[in-house]
Structures are given as structure tokens and as C-alpha cells.
C-alpha positions as CSV (number, residue, x, y, z in Angstrom):
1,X,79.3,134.5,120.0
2,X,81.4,131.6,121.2
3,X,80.5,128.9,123.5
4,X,82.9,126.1,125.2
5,X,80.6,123.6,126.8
6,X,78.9,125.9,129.2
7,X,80.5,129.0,129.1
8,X,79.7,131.9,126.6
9,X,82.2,134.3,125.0
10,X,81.0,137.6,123.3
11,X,83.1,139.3,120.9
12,X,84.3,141.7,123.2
13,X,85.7,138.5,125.2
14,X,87.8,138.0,123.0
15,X,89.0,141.1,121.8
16,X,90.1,141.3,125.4
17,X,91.9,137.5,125.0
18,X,93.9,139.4,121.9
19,X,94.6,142.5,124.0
20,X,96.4,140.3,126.1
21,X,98.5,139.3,124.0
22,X,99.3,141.9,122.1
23,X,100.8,142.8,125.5
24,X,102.8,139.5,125.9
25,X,106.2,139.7,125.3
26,X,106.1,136.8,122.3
27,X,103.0,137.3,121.4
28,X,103.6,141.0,120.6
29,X,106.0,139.5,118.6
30,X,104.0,136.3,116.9
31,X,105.0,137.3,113.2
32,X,108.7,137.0,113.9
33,X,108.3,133.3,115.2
34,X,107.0,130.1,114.4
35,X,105.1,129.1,117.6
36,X,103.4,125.6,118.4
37,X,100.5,125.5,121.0
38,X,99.2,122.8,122.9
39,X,95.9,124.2,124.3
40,X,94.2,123.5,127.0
41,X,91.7,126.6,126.9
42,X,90.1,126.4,124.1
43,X,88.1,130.3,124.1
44,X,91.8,131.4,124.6
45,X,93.3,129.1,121.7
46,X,90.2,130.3,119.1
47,X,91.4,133.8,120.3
48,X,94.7,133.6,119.9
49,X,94.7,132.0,116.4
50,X,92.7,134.7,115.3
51,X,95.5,137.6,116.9
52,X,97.8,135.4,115.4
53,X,96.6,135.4,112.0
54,X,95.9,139.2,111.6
55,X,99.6,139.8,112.9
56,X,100.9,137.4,110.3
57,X,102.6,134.9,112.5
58,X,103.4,131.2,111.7
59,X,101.2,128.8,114.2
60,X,101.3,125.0,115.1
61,X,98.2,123.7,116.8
62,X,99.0,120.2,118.6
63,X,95.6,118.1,120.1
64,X,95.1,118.9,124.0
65,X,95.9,115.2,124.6
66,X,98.7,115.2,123.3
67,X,101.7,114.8,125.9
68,X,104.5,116.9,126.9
69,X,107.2,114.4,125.4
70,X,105.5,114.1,122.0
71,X,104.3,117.8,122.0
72,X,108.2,118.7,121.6
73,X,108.9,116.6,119.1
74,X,106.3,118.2,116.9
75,X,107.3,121.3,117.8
76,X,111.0,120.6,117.2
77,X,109.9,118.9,113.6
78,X,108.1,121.8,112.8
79,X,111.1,124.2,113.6
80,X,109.3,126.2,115.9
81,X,111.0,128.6,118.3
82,X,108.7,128.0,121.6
83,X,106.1,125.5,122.6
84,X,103.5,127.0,124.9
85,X,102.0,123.5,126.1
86,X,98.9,124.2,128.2
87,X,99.8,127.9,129.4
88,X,99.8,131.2,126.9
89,X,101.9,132.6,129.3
90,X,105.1,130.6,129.9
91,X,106.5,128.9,127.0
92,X,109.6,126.5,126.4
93,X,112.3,127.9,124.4
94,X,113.6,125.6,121.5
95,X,116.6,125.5,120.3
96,X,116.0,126.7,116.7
97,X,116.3,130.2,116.4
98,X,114.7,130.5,112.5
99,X,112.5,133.5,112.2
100,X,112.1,133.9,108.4
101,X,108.7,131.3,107.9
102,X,106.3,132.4,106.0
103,X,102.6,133.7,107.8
104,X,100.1,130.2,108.0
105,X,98.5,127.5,109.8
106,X,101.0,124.5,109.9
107,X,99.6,121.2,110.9
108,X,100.3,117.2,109.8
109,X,98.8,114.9,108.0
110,X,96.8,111.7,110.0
111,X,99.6,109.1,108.9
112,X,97.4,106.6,108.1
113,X,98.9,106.1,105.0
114,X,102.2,106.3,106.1
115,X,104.0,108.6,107.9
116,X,102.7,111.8,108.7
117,X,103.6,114.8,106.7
118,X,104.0,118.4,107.9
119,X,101.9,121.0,105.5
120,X,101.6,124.4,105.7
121,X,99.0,126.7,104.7
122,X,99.2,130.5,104.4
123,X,96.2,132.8,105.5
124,X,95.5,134.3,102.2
125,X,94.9,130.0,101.2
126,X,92.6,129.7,104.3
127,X,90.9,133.2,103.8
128,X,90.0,131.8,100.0
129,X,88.3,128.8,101.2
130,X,86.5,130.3,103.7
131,X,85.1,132.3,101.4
132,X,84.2,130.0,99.1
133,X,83.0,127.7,102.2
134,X,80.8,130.3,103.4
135,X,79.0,130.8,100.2
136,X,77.9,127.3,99.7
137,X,76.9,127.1,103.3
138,X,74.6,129.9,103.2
139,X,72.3,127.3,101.9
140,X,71.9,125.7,104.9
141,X,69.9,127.3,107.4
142,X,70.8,127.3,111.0
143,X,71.7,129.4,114.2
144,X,74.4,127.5,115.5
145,X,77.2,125.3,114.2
146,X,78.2,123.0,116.9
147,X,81.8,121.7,117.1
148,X,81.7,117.8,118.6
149,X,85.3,117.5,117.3
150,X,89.1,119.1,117.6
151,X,90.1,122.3,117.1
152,X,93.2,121.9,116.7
153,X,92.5,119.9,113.6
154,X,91.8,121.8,110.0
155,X,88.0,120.4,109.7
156,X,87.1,121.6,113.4
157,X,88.9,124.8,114.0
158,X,88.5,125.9,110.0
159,X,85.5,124.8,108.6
160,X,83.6,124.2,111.6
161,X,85.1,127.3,114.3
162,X,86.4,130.2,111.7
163,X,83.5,129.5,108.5
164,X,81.2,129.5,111.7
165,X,82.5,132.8,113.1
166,X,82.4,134.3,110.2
167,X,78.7,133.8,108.8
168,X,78.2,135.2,112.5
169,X,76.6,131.9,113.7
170,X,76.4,130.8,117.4
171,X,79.4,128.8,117.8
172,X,79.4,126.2,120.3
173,X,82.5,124.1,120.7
174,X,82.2,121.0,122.8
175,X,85.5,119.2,124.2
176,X,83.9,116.3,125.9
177,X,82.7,113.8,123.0
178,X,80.6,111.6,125.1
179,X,77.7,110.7,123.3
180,X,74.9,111.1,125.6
181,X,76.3,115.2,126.7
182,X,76.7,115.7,123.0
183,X,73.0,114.3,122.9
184,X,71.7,116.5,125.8
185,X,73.5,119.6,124.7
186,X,72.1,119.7,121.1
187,X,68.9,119.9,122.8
188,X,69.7,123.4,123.7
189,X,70.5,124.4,120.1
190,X,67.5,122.7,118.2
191,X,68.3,124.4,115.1
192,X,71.7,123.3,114.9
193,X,74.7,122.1,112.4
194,X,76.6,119.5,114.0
195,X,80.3,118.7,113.0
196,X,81.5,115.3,114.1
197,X,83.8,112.2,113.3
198,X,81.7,109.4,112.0
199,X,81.5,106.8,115.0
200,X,80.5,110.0,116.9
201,X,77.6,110.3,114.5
202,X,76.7,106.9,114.5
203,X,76.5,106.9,118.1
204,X,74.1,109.4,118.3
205,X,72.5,108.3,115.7
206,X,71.6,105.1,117.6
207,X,70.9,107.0,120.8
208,X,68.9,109.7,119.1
209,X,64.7,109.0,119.0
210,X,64.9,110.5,115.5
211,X,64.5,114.4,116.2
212,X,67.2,115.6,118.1
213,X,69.4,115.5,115.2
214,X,69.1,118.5,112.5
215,X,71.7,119.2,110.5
216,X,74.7,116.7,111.0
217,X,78.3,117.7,108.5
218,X,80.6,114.5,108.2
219,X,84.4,114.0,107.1
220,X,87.4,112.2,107.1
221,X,86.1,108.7,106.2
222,X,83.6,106.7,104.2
223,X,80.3,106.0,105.9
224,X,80.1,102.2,106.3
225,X,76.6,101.4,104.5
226,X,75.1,100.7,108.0
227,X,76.3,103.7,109.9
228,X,75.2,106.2,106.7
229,X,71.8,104.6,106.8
230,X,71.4,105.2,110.8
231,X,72.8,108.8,110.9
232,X,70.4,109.8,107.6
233,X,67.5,107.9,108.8
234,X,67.9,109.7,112.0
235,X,69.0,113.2,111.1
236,X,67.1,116.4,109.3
237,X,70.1,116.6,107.0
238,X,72.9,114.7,106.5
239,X,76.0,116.4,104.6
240,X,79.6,115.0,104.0
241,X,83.1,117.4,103.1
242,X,85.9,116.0,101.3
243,X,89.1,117.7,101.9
244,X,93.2,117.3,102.1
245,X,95.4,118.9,104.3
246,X,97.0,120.4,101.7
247,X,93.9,122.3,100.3
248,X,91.2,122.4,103.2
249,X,87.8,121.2,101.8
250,X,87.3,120.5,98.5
251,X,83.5,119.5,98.0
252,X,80.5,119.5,99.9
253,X,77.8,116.9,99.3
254,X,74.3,118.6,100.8
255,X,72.5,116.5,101.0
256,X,74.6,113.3,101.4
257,X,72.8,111.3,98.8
258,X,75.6,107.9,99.1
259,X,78.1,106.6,101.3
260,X,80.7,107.1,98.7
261,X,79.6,110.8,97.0
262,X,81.9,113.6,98.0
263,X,79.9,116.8,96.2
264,X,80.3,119.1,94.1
265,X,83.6,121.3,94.5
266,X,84.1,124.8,95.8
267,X,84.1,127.7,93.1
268,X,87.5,127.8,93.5
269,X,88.5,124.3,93.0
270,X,88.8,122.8,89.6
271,X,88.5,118.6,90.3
272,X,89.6,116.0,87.9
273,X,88.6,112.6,88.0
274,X,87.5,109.3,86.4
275,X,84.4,109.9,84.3
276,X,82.3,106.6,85.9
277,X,82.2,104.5,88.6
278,X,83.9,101.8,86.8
279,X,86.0,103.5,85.3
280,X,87.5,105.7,88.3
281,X,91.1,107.5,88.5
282,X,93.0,109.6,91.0
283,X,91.7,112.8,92.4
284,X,93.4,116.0,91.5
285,X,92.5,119.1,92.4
286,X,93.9,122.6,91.0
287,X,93.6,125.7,93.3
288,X,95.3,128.9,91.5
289,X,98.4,127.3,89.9
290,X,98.5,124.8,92.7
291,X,97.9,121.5,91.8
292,X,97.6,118.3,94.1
293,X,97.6,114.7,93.4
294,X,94.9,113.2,96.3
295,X,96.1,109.7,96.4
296,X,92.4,109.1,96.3
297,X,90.4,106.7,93.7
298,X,87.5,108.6,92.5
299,X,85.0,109.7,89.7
300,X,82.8,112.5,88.7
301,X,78.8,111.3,88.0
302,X,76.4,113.0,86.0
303,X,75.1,115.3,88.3
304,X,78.9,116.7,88.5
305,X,79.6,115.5,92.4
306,X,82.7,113.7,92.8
307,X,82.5,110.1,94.6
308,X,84.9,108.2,96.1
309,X,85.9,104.4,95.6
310,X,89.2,104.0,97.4
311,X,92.6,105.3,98.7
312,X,95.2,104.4,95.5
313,X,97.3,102.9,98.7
314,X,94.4,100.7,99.8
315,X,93.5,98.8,96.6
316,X,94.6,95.5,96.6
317,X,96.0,94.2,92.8
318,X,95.4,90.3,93.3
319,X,97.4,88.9,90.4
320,X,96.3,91.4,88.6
321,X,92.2,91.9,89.3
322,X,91.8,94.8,91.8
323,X,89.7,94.4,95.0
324,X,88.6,97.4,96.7
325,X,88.6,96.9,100.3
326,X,85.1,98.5,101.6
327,X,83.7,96.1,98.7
328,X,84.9,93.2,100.9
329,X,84.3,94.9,104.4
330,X,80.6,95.6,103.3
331,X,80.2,92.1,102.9
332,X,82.0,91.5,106.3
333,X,79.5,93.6,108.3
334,X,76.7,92.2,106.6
335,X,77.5,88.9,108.6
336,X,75.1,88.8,111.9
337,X,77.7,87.8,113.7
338,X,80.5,90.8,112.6
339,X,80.5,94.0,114.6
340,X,83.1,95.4,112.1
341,X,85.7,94.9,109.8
342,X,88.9,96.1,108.3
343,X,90.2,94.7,104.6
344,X,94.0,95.4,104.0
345,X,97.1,94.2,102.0
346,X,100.4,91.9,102.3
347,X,102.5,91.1,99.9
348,X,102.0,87.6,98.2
349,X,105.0,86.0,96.5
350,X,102.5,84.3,93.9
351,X,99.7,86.6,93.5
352,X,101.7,90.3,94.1
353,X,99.7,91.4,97.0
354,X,97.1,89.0,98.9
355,X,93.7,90.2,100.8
356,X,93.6,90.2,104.9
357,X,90.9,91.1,106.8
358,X,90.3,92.0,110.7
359,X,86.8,91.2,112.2
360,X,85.2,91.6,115.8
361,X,82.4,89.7,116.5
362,X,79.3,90.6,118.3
363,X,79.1,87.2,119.2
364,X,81.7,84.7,121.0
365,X,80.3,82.0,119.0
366,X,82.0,83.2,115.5
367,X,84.5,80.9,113.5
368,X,86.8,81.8,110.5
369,X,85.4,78.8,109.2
370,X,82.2,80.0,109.5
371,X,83.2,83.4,108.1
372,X,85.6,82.3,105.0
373,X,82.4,80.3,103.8
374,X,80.5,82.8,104.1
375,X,83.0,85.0,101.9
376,X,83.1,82.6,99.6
377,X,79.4,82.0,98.8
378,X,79.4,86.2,98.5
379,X,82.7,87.2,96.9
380,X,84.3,87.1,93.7
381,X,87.7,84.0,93.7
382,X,89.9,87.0,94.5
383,X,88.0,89.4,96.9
384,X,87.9,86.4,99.4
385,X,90.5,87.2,102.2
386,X,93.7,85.2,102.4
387,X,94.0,85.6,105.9
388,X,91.8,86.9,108.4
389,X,91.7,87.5,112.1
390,X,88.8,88.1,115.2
391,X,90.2,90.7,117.5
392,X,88.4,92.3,120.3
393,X,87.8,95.6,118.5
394,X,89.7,97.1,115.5
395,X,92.1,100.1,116.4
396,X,91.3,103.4,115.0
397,X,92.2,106.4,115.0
398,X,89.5,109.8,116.5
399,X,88.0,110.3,113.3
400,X,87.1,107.1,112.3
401,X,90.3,106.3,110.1
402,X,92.2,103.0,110.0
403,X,96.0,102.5,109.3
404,X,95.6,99.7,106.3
405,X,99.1,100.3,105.7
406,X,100.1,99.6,109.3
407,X,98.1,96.4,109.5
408,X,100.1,95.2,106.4
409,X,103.7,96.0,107.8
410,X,102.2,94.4,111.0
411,X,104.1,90.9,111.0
412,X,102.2,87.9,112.0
């Protein structure tokens, strides 16, 4: 059973949903096209990836809020023939007339290292982790999986949405991400799993009197210490997935047991790391003869769970010593006066690369003066920020992610 915010779906819904398109004259067609969709609906979007993937078609999911003007440009990038943008009735016909794409689930990458890349998945990929998704989530026993996050995005629609679907769980999908309805509706699910971006979580986690939360799945970013404290204090169960575009999820870690601990990989996931924590090196994962290099700094403990220490982009080499940047915006937050902190890198014609930091302030009353002493009485010579600014609030991105790369290009 599927539920959007207040309205309930059975499977026969659905079916209906598919039946309608089968009768559409693209959608009768979907496995000769690549198609991007823009959805407003979601019960109709959930029901038409799943049409789509049993006919074999080629599908590009763009986020709801995404405008008309940028929704074509995806669409164009990704060489699709038609963009239905908030209708499954009346597309607009591009101008590429390919039809030879193989059957998947194309999406892009958050470009927060750079610019976003478009990756394609195929069903039988998706089908594999799913299975393997669903086995190591048998352990954790709920009746619903609630979705406080997109659908149009891998971690939402595939892990949350289809793994749901398919261990025949309630499924209740929630588009409005306001903290307190979030709060109210999990009251109507008490046995719940909760999928969510981590300032989401932390909200809640603040607003929450310590019960309401059960079972609460996180992804996409590294807990700050404070937030992972809050949302396990205040939570039943808290779990974290570590995942790429390219590959889906990788590892679960149930129970979270660390900010930085990823899990133990899928059975059908082989993970190479670093073999300590000081002694980390790049993720790479092999699925079948497919293997990927993460761009993520990591390490495998004892228990065999890998962790993370950094993105290989965000490490700063400061004439030669490397500073990890959530070392330095730990120590940052840990200031009564800081409400949050980003550490990123600029080039430094003496030293190779230089540290920078962004900070808001709870308080009006903060100085850098203040702050670089502070740094300095805490930090190693070379982890103490070079520069560093007080904006009003740090800019990120739905999920919790910042752009260090873009904060170094940024001049100034």
C-alpha cells in the first residue's frame, strides 16, 4: 500500500495508473524512447516508473521544483526525446530523435564536487541491489517505511519507495518536509522507518520529546558530532547508507555506532579500503566486473564496517601535512558562539593549498579575533584557517551537502 501525505493508494490503484498508460500513445511505447519526467503527482510518478521499468524503457526523473527552463536542459543533456513536465499526458517534443538507449534509471550526480555528471543505471543493476537491500533490511522490524525525502532522487524513490514496496511495507511518502507535519504524521505510523536528509533529522530530533522517533535511516553526508548525538539520543534506532550514484547503496551501518562509520557492504559488493583510521585510502567498490573509484577517503575497522574520513577533493595538503576539513569544522562548532561551519581549500602560492573556513554565529557578538584564537589554542600550526568568514547561514544544498569546491573557486 502507498500513501502520499493523506491519500492512500492500494495496489489495484496503481495497476489502474499503469493501465493508463499502457493506453497512452508514448507511453505504450516507453521502451523505444528515452523520456524525462518532472512530476508533480507523485502516486502517478511511483506508478509509472514501475510500467516503465517492466516495459524496458529508458527514464529521467527531474525534482518537482525544478523549473520549466532548467527541466529542458536536463532533458536535452540527457538526450531524451519528450519531457512530460508536470502532466503524464501532454509532453514536449525534443529535438533528438535517438531511440536506441539502453532500458535504466538515468539521473545526475549532486555536483558538489564539481559538475554534475549524468549516470545511468540499468534495471537488472537496480533489481540486484534491491535484492541485496531487502535482505539486510529484513533485520529491521517495522510496518512502514516513511519517505521525508525526494523521489526523484536514487536514496528516496530506490531504497526508500521500491526496497519498501517490495518487502510489502506500508509506504508512506511525504512531499511537504516541514518539520513539525513530518513530526505529527509519524505519530500515525509509530512503528515506523524514517528516510530523511540530515538537517531534517536533526530538526526533529530537537523537536522530538524522545519517543516519537523509531527507526530513523540517514545518507548523503557525515553527521556533524552534535547533530549524530541529538538524532541517536532521540531515536529507537539510528542507521546510516553509504552509496554512489553510480552503484546505489553500498553499506548499511545498523546501528549507526559513529558519525563517520558507513557499515558493512551488501553481499554483492566487494569494498576496498585503507586498513586503519590513520592509515585511510580511497573507496572502491567492485559490483560484477564493474569497478568504481568513490573519490571518498576511507578505511575498513575490525569489525569489517567501512568508515569514512573525507572526500579525496576535500582534503587540504598544507605544505605538505593534510588537514581534514570536518577535523577543523568540529572544532568550529564546538565554539559557543558558532552555529555552524564549513572548512574548504584555495590555492596558496607558498604552502600549495591554504585552509578557509565559513562560520555563522548564534550570536552577534562573535569576532574573527575571537575565533582565530580560539583555533589556535585547539588546532595543530596547519589546521588553523587562513582565512575565515561570518555569514548569515552557510548555503547548502537539500541533503545536507556543501559545495567545498565552489567555496574555493569563489573569488574574494
Amino acid at each position: 500500500m502507498l500513501t502520499v501525505n493523506d491519500c492512500t493508494y492500494t495496489k489495484d490503484d496503481l495497476k489502474r495508473c499503469e493501465q493508463q498508460f499502457a493506453m497512452h500513445s508514448i507511453w505504450k511505447t516507453a521502451e523505444q524512447w528515452r523520456i524525462a519526467v518532472c512530476p508533480q503527482e507523485i502516486e502517478k510518478w511511483i506508478a509509472l516508473l514501475l510500467y516503465v521499468k517492466k516495459r524496458g524503457g529508458s527514464i529521467v526523473p527531474i525534482h518537482p521544483s525544478t523549473p520549466l527552463a532548467a527541466a529542458k536542459k536536463i532533458a536535452v543533456q540527457a538526450r531524451c526525446a519528450y519531457l512530460f513536465f508536470h502532466t503524464f499526458e501532454t509532453p514536449l517534443t525534443l529535438s533528438n530523435p535517438v531511440s536506441t538507449f539502453p532500458p535504466g534509471l538515468v539521473q545526475f550526480s549532486s555536483g558538489t564536487t564539481g559538475v554534475p555528471k549524468q549516470l545511468e543505471r540499468s534495471w537488472s543493476s537496480i533489481d540486484e541491489e534491491l535484492a541485496a537491500y531487502t535482505e539486510r533490511m529484513a533485520r529491521v522490524d517495522v510496518d512502514t517505511v516513511v519517505v521525508a525525502c525526494p523521489v526523484t532522487h536514487s536514496y528516496g524513490l530506490i531504497s526508500g519507495v521500491l526496497a519498501g514496496l517490495s518487502q510489502d511495507k506500508e509506504v508512506v511518502v511525504l512531499t511537504a518536509q516541514n518539520p513539525k507535519y513530518v513530526l505529527k504524521k509519524l505519530t500515525d505510523y509509530p512503528n515506523h522507518l524514517l528516510y530523511g536528509a540530515p538537517p531534517l533529522l536533526y530538526a526533529l530530533a530537537k523537536l522530538s520529546n524522545g519517543d516519537t522517533l523509531q527507526a530513523v535511516m540517514t545518507s548523503g553526508t557525515r553527521l556533524p558530532e552534535e547533530w549524530f548525538q541529538s538524532i541517536q539520543s532521540n531515536s529507537q534506532m539510528l542507521l546510516q547508507q553509504y552509496g554512489c550514484s553510480e552503484a546505489g547503496c553500498i553499506s548499511i551501518a545498523m546501528p549507526l555506532r559513529f558519525s563517520e562509520e558507513l557499515g558493512v557492504p551488501l553481499r554483492h559488493v566487494q569494498a576496498k579500503a585503507g586498513t586503519a583510521r590513520n592509515n585511510p585510502s580511497e573507496i572502491q567498490v567492485t559490483i560484477g566486473r564493474r569497478t568504481i573509484n568513490t573519490g571518498d577517503l576511507g578505511y575498513i575497522d575490525q569489525d569489517g564496517a567501512l568508515c569514512f574520513r573525507e572526500r579525496l577533493d576535500d582534503m587540504i595538503n598544507v605544505a605538505g601535512l593534510n588537514v581534514y576539513p570536518h577535523e577543523v569544522e568540529h572544532v568550529l562548532r564546538e565554539h559557543p558562539s558558532v552555529e555552524d561551519a564549513v572548512v574548504y581549500k584555495k590555492a596558496d602560492s607558498y604552502a600549495g593549498e591554504r585552509v578557509c573556513a565559513q562560520v555563522s554565529a548564534r550570536t552577534e557578538t562573535l569576532s574573527l579575533h575571537e575565533l582565530r584564537s580560539y583555533c589556535i589554542s585547539r588546532l595543530a600550526p596547519h589546521q588553523v584557517p587562513h582565512e575565515m568568514t561570518i555569514v548569515e547561514e552557510i548555503a547548502k544544498s537539500a541533503n545536507g551537502k556543501v559545495s567545498r569546491v565552489k567555496l574555493g573557486e569563489a573569488k574574494g
